[in-house]
Backbone as JSON, one array per atom type, in Angstrom:
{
  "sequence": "XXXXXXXXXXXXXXXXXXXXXXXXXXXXXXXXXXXXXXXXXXXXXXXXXXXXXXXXXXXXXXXXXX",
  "N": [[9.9, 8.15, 4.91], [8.85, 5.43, 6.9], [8.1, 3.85, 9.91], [7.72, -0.37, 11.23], [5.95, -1.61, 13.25], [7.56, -4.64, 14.77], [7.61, -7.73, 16.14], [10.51, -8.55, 18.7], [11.73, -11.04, 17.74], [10.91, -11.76, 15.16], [12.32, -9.17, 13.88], [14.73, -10.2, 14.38], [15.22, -12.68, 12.75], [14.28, -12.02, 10.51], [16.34, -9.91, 10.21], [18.62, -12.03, 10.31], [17.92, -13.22, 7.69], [18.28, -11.09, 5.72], [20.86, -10.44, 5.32], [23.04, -8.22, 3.76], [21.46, -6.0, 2.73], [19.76, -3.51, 2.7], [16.76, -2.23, 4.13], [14.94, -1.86, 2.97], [15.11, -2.7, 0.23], [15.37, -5.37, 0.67], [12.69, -5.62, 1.74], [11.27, -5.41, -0.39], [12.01, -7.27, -2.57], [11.57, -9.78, -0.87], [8.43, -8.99, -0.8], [8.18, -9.15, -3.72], [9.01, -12.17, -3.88], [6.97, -13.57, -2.42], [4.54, -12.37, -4.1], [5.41, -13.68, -6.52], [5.31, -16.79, -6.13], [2.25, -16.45, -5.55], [1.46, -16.11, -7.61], [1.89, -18.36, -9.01], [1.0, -20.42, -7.93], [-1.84, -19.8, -8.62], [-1.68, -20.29, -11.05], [-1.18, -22.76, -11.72], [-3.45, -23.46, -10.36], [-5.13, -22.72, -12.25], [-4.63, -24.07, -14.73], [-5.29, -26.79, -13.79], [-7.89, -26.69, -13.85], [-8.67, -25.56, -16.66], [-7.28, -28.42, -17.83], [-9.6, -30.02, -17.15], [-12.82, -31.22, -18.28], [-15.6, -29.54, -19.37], [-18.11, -29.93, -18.52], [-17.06, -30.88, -16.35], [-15.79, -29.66, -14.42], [-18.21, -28.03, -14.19], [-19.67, -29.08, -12.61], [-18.16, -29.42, -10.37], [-17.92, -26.23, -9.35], [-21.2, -26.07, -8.99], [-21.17, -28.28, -6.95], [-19.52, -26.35, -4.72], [-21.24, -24.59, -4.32], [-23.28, -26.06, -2.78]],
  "CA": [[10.36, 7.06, 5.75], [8.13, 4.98, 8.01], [8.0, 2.75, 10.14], [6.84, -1.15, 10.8], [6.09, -2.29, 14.28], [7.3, -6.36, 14.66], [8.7, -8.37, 17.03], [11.68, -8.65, 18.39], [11.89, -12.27, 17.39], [10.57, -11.49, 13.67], [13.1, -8.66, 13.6], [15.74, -11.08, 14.59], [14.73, -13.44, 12.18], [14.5, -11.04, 9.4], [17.89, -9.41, 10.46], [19.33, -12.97, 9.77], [18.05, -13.74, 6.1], [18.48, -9.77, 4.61], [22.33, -9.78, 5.33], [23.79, -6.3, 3.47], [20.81, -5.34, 1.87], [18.58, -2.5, 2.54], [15.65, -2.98, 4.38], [13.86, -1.68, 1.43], [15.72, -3.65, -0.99], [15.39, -6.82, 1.54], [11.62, -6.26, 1.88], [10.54, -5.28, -2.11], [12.56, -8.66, -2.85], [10.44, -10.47, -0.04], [7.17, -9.11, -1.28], [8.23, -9.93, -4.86], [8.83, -13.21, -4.27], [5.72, -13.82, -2.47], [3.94, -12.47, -5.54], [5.7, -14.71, -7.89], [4.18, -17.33, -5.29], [1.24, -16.96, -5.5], [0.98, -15.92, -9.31], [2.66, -19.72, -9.64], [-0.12, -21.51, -7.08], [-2.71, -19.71, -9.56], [-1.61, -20.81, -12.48], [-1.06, -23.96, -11.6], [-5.09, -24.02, -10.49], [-6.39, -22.43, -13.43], [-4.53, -24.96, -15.74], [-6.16, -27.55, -14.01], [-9.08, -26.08, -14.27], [-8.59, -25.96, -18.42], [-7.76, -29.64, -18.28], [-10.53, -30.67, -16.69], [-13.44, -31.12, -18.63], [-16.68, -28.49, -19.01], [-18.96, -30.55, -17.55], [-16.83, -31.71, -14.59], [-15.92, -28.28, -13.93], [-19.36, -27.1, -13.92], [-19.95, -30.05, -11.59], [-17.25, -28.46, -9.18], [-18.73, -25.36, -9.4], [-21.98, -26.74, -8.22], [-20.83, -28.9, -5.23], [-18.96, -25.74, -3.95], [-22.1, -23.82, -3.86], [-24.04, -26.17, -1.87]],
  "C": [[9.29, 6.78, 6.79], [8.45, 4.46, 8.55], [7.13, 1.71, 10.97], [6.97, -2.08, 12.45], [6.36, -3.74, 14.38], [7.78, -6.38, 16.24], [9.94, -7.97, 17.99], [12.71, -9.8, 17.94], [11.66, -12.0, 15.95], [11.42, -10.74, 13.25], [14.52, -9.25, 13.75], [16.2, -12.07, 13.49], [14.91, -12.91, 10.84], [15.61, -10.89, 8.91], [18.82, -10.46, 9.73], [19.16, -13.08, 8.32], [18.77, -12.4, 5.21], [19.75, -9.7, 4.45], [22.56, -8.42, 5.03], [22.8, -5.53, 3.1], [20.42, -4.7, 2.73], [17.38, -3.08, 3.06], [14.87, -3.2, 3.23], [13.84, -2.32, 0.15], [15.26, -4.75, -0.3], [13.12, -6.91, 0.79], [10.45, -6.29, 0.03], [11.0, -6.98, -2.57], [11.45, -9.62, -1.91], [8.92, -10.54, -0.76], [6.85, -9.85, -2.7], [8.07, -11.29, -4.78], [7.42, -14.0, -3.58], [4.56, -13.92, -3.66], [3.81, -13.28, -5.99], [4.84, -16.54, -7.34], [3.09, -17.84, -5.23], [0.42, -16.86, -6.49], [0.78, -17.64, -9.63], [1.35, -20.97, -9.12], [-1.59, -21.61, -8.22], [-2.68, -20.52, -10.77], [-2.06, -22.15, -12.33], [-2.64, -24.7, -11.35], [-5.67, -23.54, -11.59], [-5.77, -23.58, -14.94], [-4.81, -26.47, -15.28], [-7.17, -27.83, -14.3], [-9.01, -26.26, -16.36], [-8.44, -27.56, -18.36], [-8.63, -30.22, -17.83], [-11.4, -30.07, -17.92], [-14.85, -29.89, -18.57], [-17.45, -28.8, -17.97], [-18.44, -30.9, -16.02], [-16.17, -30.07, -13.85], [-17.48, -27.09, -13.36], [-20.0, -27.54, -12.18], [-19.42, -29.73, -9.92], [-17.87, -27.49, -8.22], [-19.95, -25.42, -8.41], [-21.78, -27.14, -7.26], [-20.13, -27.89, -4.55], [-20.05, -24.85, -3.19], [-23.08, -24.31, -2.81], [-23.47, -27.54, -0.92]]
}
């Protein structure tokens, strides 16, 4: 058992969304759905990335570097 210095506004805040659960249950659920998040943001850029063309991708590429 640890514990996670916040707030007392963030712990307030918190307090409100977790209702019955478990911190531990509350915050594994939290982190999860972050995850899923930011798995979903990825995707979503690497399949634009596929429809975009080679060339205009490479092009990207390029203008980021300079």
């Amino acid at each position: 058992m640890s514990t996670i210095p916040v707030s007392k506004e963030t712990k307030k805040l918190l307090e409100s969304i977790k209702g019955d659960k478990a911190w531990d249950e509350f915050l594994n659920e939290l982190a999860s759905m972050a995850l899923t998040e930011k798995r979903f943001k990825h995707r979503k850029k690497m399949q634009k990335l596929l429809e975009m063309g080679y060339d205009e991708t490479r092009v990207r590429k390029w203008a980021r570097e300079y």
